[in-house]
VEXKOLVEX-203489 format. One record per residue: residue in three letters; y, z, x of N, C-alpha, C in turn; chain. Coordinates in Angstrom, 3 decimals, decimal comma, m for minus. Layout:
N
ATOM     r    n.north       n.up     n.east   ca.north      ca.up    ca.east    c.north       c.up     c.east   c
ATOM   Ala          Y          Z          X          Y          Z          X          Y          Z          X   A
...
This chain:
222
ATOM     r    n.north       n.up     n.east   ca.north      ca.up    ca.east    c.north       c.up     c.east   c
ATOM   Unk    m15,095    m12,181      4,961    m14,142    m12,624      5,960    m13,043    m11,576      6,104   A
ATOM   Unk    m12,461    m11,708      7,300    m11,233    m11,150      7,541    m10,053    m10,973      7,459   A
ATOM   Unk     m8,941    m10,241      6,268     m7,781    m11,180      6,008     m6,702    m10,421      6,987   A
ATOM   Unk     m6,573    m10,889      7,929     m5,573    m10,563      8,916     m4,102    m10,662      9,193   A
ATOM   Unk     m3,804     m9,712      8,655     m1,805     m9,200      8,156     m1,443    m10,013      9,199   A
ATOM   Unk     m1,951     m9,746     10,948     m1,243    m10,116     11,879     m1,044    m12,000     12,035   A
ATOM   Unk     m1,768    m12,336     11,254     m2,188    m14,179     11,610     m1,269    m14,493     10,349   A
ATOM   Unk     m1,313    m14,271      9,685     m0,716    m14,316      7,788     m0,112    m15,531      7,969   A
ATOM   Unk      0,740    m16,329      6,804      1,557    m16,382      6,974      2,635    m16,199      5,755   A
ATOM   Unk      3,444    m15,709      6,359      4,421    m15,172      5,427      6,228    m15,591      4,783   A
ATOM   Unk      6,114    m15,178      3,238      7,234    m15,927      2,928      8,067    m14,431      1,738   A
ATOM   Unk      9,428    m14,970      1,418      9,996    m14,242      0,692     10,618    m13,528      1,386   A
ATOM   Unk     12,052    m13,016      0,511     12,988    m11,963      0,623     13,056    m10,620      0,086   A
ATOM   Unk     12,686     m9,718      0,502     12,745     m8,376     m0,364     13,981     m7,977     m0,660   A
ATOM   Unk     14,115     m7,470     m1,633     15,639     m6,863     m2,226     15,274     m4,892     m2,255   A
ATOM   Unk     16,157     m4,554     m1,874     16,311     m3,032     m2,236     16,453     m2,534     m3,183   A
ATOM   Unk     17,117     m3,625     m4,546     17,663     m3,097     m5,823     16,851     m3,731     m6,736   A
ATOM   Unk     16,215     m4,587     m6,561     15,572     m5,311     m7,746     14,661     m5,744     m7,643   A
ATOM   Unk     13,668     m6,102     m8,388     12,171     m6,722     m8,506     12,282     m8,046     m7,097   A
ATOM   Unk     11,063     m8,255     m6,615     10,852     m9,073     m5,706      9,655     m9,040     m5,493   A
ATOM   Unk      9,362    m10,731     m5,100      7,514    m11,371     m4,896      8,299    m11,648     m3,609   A
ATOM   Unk      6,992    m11,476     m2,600      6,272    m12,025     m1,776      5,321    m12,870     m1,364   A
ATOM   Unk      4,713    m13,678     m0,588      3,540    m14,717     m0,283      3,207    m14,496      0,541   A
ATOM   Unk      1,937    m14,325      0,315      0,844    m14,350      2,122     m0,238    m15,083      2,011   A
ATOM   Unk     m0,269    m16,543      2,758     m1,617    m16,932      2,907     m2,150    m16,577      4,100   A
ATOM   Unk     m3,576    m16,362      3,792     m4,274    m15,960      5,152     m5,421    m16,623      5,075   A
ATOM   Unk     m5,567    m16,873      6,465     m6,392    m18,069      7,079     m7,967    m17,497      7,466   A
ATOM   Unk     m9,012    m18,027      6,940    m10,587    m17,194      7,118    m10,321    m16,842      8,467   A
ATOM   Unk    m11,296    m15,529      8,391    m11,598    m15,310     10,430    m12,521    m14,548     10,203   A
ATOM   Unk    m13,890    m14,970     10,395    m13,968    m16,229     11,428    m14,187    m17,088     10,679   A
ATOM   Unk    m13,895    m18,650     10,881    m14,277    m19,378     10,123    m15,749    m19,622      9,964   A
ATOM   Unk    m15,826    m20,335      8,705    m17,056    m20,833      7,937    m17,648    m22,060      8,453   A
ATOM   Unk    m18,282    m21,766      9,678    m19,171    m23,349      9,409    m20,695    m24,281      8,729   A
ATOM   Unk    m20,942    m22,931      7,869    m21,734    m23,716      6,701    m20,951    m23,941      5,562   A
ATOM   Unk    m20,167    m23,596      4,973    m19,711    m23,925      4,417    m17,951    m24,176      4,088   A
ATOM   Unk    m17,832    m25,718      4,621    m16,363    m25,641      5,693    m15,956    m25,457      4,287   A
ATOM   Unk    m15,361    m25,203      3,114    m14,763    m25,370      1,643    m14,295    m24,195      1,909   A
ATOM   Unk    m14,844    m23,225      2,321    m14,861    m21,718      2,458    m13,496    m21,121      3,892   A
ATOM   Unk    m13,314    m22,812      4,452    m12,636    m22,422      5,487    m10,940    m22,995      4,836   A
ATOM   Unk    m10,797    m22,832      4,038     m9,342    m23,054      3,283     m8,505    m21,512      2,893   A
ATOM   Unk     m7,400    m21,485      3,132     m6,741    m20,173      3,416     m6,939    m19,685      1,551   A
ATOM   Unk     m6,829    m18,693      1,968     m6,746    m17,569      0,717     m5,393    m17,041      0,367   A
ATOM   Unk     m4,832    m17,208     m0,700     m3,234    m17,054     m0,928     m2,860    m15,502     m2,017   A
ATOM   Unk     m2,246    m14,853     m1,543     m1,788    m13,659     m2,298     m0,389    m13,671     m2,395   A
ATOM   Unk      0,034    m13,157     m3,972      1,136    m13,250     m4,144      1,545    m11,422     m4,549   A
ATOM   Unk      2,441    m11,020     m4,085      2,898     m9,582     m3,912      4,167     m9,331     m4,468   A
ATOM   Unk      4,080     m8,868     m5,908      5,410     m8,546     m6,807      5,666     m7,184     m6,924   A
ATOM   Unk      7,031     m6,949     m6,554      7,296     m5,810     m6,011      8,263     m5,116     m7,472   A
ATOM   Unk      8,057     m3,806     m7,982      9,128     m3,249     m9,280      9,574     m2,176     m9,103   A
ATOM   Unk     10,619     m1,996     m9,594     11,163     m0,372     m9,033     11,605     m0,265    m10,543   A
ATOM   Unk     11,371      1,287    m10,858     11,729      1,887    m11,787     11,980      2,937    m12,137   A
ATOM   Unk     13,000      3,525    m13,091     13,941      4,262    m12,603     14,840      4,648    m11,919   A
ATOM   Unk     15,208      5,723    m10,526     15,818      5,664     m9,760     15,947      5,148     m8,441   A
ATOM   Unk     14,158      4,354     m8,395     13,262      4,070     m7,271     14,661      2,723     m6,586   A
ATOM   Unk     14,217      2,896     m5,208     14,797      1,651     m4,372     14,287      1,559     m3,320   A
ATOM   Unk     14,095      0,314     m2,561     13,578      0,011     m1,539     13,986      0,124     m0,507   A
ATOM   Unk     13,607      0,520      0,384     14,074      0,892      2,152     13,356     m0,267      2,818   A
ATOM   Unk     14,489     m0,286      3,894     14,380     m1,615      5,131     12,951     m0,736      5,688   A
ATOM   Unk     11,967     m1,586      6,130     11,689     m3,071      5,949     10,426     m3,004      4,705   A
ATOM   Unk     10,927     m2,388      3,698      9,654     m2,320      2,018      9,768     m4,405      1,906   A
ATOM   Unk      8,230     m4,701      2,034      7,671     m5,591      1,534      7,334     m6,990      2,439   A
ATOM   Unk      7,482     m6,148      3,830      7,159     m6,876      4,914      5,838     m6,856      5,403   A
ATOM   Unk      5,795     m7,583      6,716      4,182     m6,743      7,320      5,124     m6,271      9,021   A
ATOM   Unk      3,925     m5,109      8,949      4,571     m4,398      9,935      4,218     m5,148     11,351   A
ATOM   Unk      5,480     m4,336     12,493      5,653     m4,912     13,639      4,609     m4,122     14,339   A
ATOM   Unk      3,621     m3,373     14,316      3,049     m2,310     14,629      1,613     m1,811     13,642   A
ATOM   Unk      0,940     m1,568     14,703     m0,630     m1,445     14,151     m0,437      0,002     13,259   A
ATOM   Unk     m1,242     m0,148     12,119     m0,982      1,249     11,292     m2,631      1,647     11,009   A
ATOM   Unk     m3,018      2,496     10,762     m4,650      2,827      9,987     m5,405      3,027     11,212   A
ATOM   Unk     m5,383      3,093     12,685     m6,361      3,041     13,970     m7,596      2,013     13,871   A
ATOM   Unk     m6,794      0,805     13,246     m8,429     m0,283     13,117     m7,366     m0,820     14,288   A
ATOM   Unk     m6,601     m1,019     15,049     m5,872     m2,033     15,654     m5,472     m3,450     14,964   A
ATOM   Unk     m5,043     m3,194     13,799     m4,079     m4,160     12,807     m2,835     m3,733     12,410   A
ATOM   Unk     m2,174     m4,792     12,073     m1,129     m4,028     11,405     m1,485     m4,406      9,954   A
ATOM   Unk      0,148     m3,876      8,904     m0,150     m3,698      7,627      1,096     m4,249      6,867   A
ATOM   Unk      1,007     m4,407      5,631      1,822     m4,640      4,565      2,432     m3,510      4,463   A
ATOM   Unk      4,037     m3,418      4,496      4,815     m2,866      4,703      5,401     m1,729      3,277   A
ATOM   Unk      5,390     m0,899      2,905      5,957     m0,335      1,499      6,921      0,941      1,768   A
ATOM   Unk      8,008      0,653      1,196      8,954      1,779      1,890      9,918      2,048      0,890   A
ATOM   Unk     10,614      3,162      0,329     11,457      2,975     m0,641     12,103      4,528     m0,728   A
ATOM   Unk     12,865      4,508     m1,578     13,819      6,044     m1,750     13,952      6,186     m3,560   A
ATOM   Unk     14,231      7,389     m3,475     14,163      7,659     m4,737     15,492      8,156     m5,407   A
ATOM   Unk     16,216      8,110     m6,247     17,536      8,711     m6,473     18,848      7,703     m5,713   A
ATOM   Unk     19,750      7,746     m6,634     20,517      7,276     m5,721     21,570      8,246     m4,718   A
ATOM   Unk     21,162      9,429     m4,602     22,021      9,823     m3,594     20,753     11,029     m2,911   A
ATOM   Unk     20,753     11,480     m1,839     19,489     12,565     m0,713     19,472     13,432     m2,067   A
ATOM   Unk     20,303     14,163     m2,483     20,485     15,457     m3,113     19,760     14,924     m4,680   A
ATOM   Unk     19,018     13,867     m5,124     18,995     13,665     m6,471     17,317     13,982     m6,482   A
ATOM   Unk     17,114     14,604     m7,613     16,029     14,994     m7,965     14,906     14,056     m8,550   A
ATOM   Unk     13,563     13,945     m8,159     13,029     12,737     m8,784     12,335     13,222     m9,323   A
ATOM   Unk     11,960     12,477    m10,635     11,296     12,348    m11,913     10,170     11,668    m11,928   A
ATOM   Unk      9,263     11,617    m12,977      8,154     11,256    m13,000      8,446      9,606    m13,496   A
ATOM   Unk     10,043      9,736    m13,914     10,237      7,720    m13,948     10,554      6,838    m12,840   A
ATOM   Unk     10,593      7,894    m11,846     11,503      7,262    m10,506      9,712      6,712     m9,879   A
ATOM   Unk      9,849      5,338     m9,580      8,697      4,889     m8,732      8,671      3,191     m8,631   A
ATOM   Unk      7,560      3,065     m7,677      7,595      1,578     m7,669      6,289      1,406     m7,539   A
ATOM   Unk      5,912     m0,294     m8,067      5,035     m0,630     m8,436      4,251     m2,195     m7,489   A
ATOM   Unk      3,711     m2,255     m6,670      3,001     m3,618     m5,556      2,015     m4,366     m6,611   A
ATOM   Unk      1,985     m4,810     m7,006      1,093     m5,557     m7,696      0,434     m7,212     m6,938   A
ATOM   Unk     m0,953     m6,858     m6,399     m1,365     m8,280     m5,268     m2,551     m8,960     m6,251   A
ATOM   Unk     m2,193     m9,969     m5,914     m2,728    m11,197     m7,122     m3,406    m12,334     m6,231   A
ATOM   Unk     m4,941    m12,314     m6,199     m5,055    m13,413     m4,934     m5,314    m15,152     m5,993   A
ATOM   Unk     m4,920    m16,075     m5,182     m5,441    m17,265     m6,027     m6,716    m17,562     m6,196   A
ATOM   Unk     m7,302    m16,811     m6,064     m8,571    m17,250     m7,020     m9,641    m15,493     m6,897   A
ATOM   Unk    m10,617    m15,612     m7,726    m11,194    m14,198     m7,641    m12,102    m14,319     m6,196   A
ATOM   Unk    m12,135    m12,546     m5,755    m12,854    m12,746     m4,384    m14,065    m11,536     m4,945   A
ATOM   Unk    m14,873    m11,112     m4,304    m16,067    m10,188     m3,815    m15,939     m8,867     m3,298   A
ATOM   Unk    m16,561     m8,129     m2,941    m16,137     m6,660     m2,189    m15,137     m6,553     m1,740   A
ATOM   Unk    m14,106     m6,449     m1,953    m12,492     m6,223     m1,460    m12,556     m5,065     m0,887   A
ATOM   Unk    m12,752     m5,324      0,082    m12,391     m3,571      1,101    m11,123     m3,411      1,737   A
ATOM   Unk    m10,115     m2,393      1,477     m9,168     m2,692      2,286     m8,708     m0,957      2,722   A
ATOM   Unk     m7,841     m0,805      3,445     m7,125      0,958      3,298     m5,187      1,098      2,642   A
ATOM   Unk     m5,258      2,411      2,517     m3,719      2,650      2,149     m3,864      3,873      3,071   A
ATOM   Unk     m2,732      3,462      3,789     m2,557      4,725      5,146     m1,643      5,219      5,302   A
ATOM   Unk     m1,387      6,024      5,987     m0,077      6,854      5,950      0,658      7,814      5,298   A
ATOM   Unk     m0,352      8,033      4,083     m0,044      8,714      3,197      0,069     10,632      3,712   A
ATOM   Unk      1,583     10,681      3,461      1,382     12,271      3,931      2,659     13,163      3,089   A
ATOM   Unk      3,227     13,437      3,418      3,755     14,385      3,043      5,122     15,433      4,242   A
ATOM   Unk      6,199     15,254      3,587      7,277     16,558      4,288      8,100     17,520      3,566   A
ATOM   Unk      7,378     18,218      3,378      8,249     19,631      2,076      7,679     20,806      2,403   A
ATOM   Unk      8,334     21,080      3,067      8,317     23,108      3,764      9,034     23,478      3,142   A
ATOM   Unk      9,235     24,651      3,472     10,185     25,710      2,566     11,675     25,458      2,652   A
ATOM   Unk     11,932     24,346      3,729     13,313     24,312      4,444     13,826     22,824      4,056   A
ATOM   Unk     12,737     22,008      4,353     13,012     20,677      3,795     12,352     19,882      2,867   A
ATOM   Unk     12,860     19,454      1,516     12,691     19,356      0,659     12,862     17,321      0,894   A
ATOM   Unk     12,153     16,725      1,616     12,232     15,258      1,689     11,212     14,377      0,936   A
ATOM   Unk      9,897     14,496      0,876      8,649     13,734      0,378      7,665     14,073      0,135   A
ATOM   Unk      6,831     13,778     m0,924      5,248     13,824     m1,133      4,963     12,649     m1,296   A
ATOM   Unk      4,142     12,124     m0,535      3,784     10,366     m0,585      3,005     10,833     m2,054   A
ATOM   Unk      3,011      9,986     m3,190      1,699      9,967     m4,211      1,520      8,006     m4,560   A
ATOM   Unk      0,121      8,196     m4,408     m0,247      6,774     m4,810     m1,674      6,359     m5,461   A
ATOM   Unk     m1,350      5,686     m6,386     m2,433      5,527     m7,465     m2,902      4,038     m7,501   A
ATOM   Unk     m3,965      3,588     m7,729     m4,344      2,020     m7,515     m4,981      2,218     m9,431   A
ATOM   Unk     m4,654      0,975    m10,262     m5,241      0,048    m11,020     m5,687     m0,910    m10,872   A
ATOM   Unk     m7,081     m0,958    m11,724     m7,433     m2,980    m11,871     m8,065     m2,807    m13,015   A
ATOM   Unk     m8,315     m3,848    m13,436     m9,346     m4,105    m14,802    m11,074     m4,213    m13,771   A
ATOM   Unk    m10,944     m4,606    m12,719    m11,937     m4,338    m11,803    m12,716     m2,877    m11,072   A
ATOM   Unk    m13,403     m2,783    m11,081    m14,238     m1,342    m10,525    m13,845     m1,217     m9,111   A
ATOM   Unk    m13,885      0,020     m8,743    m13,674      0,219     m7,396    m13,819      1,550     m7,109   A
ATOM   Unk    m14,066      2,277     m5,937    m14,551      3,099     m5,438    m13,607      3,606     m4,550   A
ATOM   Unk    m13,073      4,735     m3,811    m12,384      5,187     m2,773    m12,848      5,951     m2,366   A
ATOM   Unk    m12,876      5,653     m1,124    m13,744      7,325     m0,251    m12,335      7,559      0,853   A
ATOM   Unk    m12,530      9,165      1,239    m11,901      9,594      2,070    m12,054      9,722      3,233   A
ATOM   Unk    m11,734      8,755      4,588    m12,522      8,998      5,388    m12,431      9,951      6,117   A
ATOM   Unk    m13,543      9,827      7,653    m13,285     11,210      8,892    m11,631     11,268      9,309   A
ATOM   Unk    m11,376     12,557      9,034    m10,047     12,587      9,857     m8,694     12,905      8,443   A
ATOM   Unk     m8,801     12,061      7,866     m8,115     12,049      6,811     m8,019     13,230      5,672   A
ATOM   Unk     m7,001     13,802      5,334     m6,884     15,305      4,531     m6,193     14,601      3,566   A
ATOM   Unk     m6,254     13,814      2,605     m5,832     13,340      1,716     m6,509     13,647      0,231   A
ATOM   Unk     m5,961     14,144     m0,624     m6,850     14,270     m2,072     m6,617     13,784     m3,141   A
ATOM   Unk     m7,068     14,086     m4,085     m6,884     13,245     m6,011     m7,685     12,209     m6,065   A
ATOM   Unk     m7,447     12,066     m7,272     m8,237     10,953     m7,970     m7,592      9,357     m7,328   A
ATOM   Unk     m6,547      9,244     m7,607     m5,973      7,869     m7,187     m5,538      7,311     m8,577   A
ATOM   Unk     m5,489      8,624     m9,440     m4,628      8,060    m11,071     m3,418      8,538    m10,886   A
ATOM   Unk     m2,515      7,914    m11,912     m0,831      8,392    m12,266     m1,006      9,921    m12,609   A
ATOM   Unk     m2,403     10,400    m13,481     m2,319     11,628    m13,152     m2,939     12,840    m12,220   A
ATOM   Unk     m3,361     11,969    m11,360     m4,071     12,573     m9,784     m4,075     11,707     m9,092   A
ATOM   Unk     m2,805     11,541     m8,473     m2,530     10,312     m7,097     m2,825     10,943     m6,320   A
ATOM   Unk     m3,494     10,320     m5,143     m3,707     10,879     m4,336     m2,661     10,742     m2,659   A
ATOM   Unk     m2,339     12,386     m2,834     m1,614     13,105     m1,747     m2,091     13,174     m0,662   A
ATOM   Unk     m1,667     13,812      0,709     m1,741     15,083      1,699     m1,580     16,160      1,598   A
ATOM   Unk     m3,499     16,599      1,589     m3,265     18,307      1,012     m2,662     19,306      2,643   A
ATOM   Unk     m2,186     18,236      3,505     m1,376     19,263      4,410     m0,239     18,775      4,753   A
ATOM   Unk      0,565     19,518      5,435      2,083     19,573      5,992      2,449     18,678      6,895   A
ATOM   Unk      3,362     17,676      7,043      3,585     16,808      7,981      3,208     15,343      7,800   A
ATOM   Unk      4,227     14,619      8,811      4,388     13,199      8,502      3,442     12,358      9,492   A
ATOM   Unk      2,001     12,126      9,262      1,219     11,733     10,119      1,535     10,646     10,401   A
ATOM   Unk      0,814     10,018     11,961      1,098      9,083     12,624      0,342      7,717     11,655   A
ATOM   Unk      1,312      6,819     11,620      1,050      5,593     10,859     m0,390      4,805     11,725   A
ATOM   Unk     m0,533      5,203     12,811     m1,360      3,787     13,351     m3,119      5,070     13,850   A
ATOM   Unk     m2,874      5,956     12,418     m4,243      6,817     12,677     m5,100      7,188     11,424   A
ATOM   Unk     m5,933      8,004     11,306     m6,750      7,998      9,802     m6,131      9,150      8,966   A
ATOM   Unk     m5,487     10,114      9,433     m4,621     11,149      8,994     m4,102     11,297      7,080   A
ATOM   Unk     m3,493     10,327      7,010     m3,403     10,306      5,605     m4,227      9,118      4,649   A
ATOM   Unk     m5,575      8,448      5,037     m5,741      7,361      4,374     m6,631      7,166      3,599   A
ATOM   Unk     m7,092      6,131      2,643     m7,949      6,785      1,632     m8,309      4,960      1,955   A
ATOM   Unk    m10,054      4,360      1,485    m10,534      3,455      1,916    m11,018      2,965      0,416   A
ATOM   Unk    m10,071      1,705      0,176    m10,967      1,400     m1,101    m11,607      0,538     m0,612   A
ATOM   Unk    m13,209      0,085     m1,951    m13,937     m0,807     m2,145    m14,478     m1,472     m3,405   A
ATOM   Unk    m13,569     m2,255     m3,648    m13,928     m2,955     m4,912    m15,839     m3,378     m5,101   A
ATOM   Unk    m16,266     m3,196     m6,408    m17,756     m2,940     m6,633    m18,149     m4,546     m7,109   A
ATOM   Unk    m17,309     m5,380     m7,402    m17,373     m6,511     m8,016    m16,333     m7,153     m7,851   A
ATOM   Unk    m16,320     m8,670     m8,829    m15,283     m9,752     m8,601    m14,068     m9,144     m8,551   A
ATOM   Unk    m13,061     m8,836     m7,855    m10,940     m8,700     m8,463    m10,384    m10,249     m8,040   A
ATOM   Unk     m9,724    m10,242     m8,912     m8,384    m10,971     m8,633     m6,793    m10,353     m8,185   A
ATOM   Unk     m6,907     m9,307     m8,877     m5,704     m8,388     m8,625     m5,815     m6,591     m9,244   A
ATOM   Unk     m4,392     m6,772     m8,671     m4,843     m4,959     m8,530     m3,278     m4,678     m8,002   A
ATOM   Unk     m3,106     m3,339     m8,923     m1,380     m2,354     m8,553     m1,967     m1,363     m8,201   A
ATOM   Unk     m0,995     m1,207     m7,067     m0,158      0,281     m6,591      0,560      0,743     m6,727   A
ATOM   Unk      0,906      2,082     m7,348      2,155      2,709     m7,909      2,363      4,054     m6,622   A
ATOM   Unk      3,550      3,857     m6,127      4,020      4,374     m5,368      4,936      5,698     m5,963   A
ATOM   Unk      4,861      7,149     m5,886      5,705      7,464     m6,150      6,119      8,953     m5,192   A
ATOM   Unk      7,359      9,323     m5,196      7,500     10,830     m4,484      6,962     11,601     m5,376   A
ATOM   Unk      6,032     12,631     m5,485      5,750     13,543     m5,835      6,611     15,479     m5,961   A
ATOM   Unk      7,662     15,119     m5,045      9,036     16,604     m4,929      9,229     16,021     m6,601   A
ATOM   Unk      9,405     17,475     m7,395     10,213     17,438     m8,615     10,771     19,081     m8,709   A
ATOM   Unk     10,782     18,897     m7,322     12,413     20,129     m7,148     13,328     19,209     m6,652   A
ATOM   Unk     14,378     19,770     m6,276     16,026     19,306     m5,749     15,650     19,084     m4,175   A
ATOM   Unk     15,797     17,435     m3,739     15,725     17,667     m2,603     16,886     18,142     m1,947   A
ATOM   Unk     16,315     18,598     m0,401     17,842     19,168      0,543     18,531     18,248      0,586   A
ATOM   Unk     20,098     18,423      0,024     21,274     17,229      0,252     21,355     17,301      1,663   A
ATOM   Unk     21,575     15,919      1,713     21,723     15,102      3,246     20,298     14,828      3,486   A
ATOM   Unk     19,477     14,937      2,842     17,505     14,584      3,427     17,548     12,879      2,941   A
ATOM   Unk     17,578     11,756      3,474     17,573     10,498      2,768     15,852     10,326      2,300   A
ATOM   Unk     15,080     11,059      2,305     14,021     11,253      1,171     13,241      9,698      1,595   A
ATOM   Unk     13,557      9,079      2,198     12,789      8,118      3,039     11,398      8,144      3,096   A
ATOM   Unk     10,419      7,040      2,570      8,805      7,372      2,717      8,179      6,185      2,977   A
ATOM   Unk      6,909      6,185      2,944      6,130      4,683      3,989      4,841      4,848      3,752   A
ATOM   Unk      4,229      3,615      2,963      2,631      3,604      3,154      2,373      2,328      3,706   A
ATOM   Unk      1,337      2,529      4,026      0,617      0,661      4,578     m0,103      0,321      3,585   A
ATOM   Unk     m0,696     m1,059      3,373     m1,884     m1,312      3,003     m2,448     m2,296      3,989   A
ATOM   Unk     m3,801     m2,174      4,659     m4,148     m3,079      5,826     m5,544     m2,803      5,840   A
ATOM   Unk     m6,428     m3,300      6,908     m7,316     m3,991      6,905     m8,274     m4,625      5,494   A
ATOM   Unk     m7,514     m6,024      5,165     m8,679     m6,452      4,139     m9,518     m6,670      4,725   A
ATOM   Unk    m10,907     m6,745      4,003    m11,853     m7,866      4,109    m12,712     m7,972      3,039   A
ATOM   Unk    m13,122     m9,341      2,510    m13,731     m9,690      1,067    m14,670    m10,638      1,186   A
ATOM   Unk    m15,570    m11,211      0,414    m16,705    m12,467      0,631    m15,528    m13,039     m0,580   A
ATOM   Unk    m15,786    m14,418     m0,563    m15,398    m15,401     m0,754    m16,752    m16,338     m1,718   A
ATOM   Unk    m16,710    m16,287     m3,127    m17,410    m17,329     m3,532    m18,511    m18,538     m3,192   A
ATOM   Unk    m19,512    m18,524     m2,608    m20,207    m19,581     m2,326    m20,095    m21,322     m2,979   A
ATOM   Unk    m19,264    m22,078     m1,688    m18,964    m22,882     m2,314    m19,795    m24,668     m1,896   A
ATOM   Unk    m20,364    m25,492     m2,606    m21,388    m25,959     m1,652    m21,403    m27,458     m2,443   A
């Protein structure tokens, strides 16, 4: 089934300074009519951590107003800054952490993380998107057409934009496609800037990934 950011429905307050959950139930599409049990919403809960110097930028932990990834969806919102002032240098402690927890275990979890890119020329010293996924669950990431994104997708090979520039959010440019191989229940994303030079003072070091199009099988229930 289809879990569709845009239908959701959604609850919670994000904070900029401190830990914060979110709620999204989402409603099957299309529905199940062999097995109507199957047509009961699916609930995810989204706990948000910052650590170190990490903080959240308006609108980190929303879903977006605007289609991101070129599937024509939109996405779960992740946005944050690092340091507390443009000019502060980030560390390998400065980061934040999405951790999505669904109520009950699901099947092939396919979903994307998009947007992932990058702005650090010789002149401006603002961002390296880096982002790494855990689970106790198996999973697979491929890179798709279009997309110049590399690494492993560990804390110690997150995967970047091996080129220059802040690609368009609602295209394949920076995105990497996971697919869970078996049952998850949950699964983190660790978000972090990758600059560990001095950014340019006055750069507010501002950055943005999505996560959007799920889709998963659902337990046979009868």
């Amino acid at each position: 089934m289809t879990l569709n950011w845009g239908v959701a429905q959604y609850s919670g307050t994000p904070s900029l300074t401190s830990s914060f959950t979110t709620n999204v139930t989402f409603n099957p599409s299309p529905p199940n009519g062999t097995y109507p049990s199957l047509n009961t919403p699916l609930q995810a809960t989204i706990v948000h951590t910052y650590f170190g110097q990490a903080r959240g930028s308006t609108p980190n932990g929303t879903i977006s107003t605007f289609n991101v990834g070129g599937i024509g969806q939109v996405g779960y919102y992740v946005r944050q800054q690092i340091g507390a002032t443009g000019s502060t240098t980030p560390s390998a402690n400065d980061y934040q952490t999405i951790q999505f927890t669904f109520s009950e275990s699901v099947s092939n979890l396919r979903f994307s993380i998009t947007d992932i890119d990058r702005v650090w020329t010789s002149t401006t010293r603002d961002f390296i998107d880096g982002v790494s996924l855990t689970s106790s669950s198996r999973f697979t990431a491929t890179v798709p057409s279009g997309s110049t994104v590399t690494g492993a997708g560990t804390v110690a090979s997150p995967w970047q934009n091996s080129t220059e520039g802040n690609k368009s959010e609602d295209g394949p440019g920076g995105q990497i496609d996971i697919a869970f191989t078996g049952p998850v229940q949950t699964f983190t994303i660790r978000y972090d800037n990758l600059g560990r030079e001095a950014i340019t003072r006055g750069v507010n070091n501002d950055q943005a990934v999505f996560v959007t199009g799920f889709r998963t099988n659902r337990p046979t229930q009868c």
